[in-house]
C-alpha positions in Angstrom: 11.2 -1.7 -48.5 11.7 -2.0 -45.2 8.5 -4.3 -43.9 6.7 -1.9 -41.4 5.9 0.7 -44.7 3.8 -2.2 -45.9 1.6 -0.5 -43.3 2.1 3.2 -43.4 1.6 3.4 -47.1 -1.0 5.4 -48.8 -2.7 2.8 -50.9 -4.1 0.4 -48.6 -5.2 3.0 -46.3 -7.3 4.5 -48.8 -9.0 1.3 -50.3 -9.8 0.3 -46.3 -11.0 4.4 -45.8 -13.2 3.6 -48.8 -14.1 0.0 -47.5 -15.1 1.1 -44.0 -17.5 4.2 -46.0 -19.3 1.6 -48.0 -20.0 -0.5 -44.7 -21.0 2.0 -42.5 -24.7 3.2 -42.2 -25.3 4.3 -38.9 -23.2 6.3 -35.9 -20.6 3.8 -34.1 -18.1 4.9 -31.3 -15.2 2.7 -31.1 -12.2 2.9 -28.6 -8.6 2.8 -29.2 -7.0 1.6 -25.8 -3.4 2.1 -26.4 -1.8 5.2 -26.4 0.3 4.4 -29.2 -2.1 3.7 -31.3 -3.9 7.0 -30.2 -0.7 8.7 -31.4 -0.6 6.9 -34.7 -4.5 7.6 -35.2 -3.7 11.5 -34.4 -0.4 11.9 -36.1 -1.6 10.2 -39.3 -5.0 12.5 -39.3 -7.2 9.4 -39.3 -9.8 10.8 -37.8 -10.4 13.4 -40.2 -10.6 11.0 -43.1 -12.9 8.6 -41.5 -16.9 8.9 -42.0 -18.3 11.7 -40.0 -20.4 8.6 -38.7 -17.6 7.0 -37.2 -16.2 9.0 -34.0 -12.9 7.5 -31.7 -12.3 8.2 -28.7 -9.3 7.5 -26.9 -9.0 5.1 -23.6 -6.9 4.5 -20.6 -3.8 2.6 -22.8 -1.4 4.9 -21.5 0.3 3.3 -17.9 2.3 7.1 -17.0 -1.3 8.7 -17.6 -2.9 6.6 -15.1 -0.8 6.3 -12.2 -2.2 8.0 -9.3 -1.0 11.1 -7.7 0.0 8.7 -4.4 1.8 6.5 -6.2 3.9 9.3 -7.7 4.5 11.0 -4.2 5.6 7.8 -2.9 8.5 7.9 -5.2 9.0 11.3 -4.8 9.5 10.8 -1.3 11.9 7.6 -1.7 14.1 9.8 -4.1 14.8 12.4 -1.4 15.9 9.8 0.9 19.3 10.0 1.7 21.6 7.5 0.4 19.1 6.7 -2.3 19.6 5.7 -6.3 15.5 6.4 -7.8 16.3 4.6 -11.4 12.8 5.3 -13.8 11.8 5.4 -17.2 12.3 9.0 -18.6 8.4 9.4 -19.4 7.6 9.6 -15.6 10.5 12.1 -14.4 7.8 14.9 -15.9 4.4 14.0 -14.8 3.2 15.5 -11.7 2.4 14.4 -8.6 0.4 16.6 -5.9 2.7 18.8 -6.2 5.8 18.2 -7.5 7.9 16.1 -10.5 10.7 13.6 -10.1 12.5 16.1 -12.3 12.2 18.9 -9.7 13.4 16.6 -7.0 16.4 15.8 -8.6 17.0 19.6 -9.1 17.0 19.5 -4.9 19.6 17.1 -4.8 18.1 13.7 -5.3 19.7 11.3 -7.5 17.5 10.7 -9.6 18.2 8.8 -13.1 16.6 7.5 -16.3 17.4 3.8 -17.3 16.1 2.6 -20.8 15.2 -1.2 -19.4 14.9 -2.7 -16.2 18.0 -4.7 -15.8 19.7 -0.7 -16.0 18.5 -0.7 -12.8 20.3 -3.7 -11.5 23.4 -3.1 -13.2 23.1 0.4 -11.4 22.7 -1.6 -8.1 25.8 -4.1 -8.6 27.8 -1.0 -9.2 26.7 0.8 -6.4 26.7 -2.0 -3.7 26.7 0.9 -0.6 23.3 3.1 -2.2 20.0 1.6 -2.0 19.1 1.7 -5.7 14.9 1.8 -6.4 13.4 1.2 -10.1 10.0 2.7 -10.7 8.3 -0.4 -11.9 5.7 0.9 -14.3 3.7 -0.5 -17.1 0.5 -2.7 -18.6 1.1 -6.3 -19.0 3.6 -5.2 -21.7 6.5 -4.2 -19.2 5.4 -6.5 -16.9 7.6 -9.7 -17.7 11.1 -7.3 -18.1 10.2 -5.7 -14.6 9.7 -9.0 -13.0 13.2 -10.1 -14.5 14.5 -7.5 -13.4 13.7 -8.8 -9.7 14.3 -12.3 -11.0 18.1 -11.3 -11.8 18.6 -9.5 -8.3 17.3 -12.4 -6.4 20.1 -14.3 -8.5 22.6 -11.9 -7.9 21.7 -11.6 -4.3 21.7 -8.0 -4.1 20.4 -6.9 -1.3 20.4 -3.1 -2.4 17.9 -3.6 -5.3 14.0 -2.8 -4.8 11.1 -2.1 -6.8 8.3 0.5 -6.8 5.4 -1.0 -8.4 2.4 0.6 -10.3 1.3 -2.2 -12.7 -1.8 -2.1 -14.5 -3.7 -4.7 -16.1 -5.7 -4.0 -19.2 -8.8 -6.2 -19.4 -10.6 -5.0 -15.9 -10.2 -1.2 -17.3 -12.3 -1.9 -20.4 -14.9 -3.7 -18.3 -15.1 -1.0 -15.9 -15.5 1.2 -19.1 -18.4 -1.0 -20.3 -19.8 -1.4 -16.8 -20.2 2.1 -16.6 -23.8 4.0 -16.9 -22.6 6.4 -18.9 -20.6 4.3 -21.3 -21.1 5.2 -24.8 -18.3 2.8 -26.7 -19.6 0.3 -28.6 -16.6 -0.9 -30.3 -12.8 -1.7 -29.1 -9.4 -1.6 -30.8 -7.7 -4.1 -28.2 -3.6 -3.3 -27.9 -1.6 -5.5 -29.4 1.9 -5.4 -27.8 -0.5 -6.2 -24.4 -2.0 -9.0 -26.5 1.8 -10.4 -27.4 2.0 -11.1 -24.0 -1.4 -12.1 -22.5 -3.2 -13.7 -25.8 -6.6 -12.8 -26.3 -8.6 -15.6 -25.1 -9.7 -13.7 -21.7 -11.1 -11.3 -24.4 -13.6 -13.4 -25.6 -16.4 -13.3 -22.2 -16.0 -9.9 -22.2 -16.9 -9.3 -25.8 -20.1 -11.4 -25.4 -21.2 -10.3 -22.3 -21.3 -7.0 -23.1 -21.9 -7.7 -26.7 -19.1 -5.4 -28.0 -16.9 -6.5 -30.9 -13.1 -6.6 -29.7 -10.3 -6.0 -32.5 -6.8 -6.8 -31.3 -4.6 -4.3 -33.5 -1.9 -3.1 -34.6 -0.4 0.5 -34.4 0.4 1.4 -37.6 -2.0 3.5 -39.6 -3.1 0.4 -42.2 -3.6 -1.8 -39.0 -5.5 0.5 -37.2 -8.0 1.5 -40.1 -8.5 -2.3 -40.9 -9.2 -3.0 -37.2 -11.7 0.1 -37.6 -12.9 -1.9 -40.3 -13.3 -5.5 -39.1 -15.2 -3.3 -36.1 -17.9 -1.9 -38.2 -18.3 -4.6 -40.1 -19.2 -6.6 -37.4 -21.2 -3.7 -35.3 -23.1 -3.3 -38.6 -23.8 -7.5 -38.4 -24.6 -7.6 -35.1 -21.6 -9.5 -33.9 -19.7 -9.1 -30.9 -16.5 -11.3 -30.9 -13.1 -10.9 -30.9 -11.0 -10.9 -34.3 -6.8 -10.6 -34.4 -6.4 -8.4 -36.7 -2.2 -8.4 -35.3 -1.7 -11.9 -36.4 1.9 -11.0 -37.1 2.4 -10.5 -33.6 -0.4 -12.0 -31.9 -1.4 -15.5 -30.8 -5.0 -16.6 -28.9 -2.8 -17.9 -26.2 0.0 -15.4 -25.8 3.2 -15.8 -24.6 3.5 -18.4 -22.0 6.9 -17.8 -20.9 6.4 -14.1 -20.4 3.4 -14.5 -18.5 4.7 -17.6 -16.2 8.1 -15.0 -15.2 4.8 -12.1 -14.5 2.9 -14.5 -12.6 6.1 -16.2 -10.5 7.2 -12.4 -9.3 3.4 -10.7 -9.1 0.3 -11.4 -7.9 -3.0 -9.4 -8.7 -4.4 -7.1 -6.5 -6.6 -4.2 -6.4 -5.3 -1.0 -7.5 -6.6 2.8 -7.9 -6.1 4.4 -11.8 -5.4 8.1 -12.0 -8.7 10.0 -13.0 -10.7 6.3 -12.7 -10.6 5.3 -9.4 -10.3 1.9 -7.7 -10.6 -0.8 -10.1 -10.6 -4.0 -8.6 -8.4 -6.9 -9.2 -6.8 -4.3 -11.6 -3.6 -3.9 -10.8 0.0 -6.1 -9.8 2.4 -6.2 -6.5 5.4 -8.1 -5.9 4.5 -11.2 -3.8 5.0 -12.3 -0.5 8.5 -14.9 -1.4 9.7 -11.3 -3.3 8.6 -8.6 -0.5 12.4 -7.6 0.1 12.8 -6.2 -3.4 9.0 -4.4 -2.4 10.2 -0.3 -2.0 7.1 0.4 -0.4 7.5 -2.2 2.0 11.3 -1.8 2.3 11.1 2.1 2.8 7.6 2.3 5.0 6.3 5.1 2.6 2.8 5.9 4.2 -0.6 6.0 2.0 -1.5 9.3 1.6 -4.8 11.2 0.4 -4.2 13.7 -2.2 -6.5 15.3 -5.2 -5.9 16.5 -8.8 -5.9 19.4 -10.1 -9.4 20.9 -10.4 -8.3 22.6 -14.1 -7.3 18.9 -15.6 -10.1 17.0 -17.0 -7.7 13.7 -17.7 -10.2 11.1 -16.0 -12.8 12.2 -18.4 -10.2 11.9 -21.5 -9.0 8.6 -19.6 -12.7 7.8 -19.7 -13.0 8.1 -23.3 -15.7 10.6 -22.3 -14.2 13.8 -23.6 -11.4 14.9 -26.6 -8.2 16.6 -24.9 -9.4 19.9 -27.0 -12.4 19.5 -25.0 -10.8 20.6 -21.8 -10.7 24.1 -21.2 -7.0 23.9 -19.5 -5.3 22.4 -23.2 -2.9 24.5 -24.6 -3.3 27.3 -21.7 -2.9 26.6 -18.5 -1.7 22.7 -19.8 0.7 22.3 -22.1 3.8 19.6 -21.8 6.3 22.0 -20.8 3.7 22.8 -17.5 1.7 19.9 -17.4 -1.4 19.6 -15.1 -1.9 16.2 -15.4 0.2 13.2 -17.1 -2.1 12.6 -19.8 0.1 16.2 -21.5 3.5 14.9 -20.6 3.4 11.2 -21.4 5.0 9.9 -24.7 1.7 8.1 -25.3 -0.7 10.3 -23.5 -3.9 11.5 -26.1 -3.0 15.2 -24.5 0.6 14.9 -25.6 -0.4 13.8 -28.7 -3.1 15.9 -29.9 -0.9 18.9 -29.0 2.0 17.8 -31.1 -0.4 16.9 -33.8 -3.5 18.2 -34.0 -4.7 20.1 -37.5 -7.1 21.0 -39.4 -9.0 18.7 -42.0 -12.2 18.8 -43.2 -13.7 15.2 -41.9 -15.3 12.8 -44.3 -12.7 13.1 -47.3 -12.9 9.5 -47.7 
């Protein structure tokens, strides 16, 4: 048995399904941040077999759903430079900017390519020592440590052809803007674990107390995600509001030092503007001053720009946690991943994406 089925089989899901039943005697809402989980929780029809009492909604996890519109311009109008290598994940070629897709520039004549880690990107540049090669540097504190590397081995290599365009994330100042909201109605958060790996949990803890919400770092298989449901409710139903690990495989209070000292040493935090949320402050990353060369933005002189979504996508209020993608009257019509309105439909770990690819019918309550 391979040791991931430990937590996809059907046994321990249905003794916590029945577990989290007897505990619950009241309405909770709890958020899943990642979009991995949301994919597991969708895929695996968890929803549907939870208490009618319990609801989930689905948060801002996903770092392609929640780039802004600029941001994806900017590279669009890097790629069409001439003499220009744009190097991205595949996940981002698809997701529309103001108007157009990294995809459709390509089709124009850009060379455009998808690399599978950072350091692609900088093999792509040694190779190509006359093009100016650019990686899009996206990602949650996850990605974070391989995209600074990925600087970190170009500064070694002193290749002066190698730059980044940064859109980093940071998870905890998304959930307190969630919280901090007046029309917050989560009560209960499934904290990412891969994010955790990196950064610990200890930053959690404030947060948890001073907006007295329980804070379950978690896994993203089907058995972790229904015990972190459960740990949750048992402690919403208790009156508790502290953070638990229930990723301890993974996991530690502290993190990973290493990872985070390479993050820090190449970023600094900064404020930064979330597609369909708006300016979060201190919220985001950028290359530092001692690393501006490998800066694209700087390096290329791409201008800030205004620009608006879609009226028809509703993805800040699914982003939000405030609406179910089948709440939006665009999903499945005028939205779907082949014509995406907004990135939340294209992304491999956008709710959109996955409640199109998933979505069924069960009756709810069947545990």
């Amino acid at each position: 048995m391979k040791h991931v089925d430990v937590y996809r089989s059907e046994a321990p899901a249905w003794t916590l399904l029945r577990e989290i039943k007897s505990l619950t005697t009241r309405p909770w809402t709890i958020m899943e941040i990642c979009g991995g989980q949301t994919h597991a929780i969708v895929k695996s029809g968890l929803e549907d077999l939870l208490p009618k009492s319990i609801s989930l909604v689905h948060g801002p996890g996903c770092p392609v759903c929640v780039t802004p519109v600029e941001t994806l311009d900017k590279a669009m109008a890097i790629a069409a430079l001439p003499g220009i290598i744009f190097t991205s994940f595949g996940d981002m070629l698809r997701v529309p900017g103001s108007s157009l897709d990294l995809l459709t520039v390509k089709s124009r004549g850009a060379d455009v390519r998808f690399v599978y880690s950072p350091l692609d990107a900088v093999h792509v540049a040694q190779a190509n020592p006359d093009r100016e090669v650019v990686f899009f540097g996206v990602g949650f504190e996850t990605t974070a440590p391989a995209n600074a590397m990925a600087v970190v081995e170009a500064r070694r290599l002193n290749l002066h052809n190698f730059s980044m365009l940064s859109s980093h994330v940071l998870v905890l100042p998304a959930i307190e803007a969630i919280l901090g909201s007046p029309d917050n109605r989560v009560q209960g958060f499934l904290a990412a674990g891969h994010v955790c790996t990196i950064m610990g949990y200890e930053a959690y803890e404030p947060l948890a107390h001073k907006y007295r919400v329980p804070m379950i770092v978690t896994g993203f298989e089907p058995v972790d995600i229904l015990q972190g449901i459960m740990m949750a409710v048992r402690q919403l139903e208790t009156g508790r509001s502290d953070v638990e690990n229930q990723y301890a495989r993974a996991v530690r209070r502290e993190g990973n030092r290493r990872a985070q000292k390479v993050m820090n040493d190449v970023f600094e935090v900064c404020d930064k503007a979330w597609r369909g949320l708006g300016m979060i402050p201190k919220s985001g990353l950028r290359l530092r001053h001692e690393v501006r060369s490998f800066d694209a933005e700087y390096r290329f002189g791409v201008e800030r720009t205004e620009v608006r979504e879609s009226p028809l996508c509703f993805a800040g209020d699914v982003l939000r946690g405030m609406k179910k993608p089948t709440e939006c009257p665009s999903f499945g019509g005028e939205c779907i991943p082949e014509h995406p309105l907004g990135a939340p439909m294209v992304s491999s770990e956008g709710s959109c994406a996955a409640y199109f690819r998933y979505r069924r019918i069960v009756p709810r309550g069947a545990a």
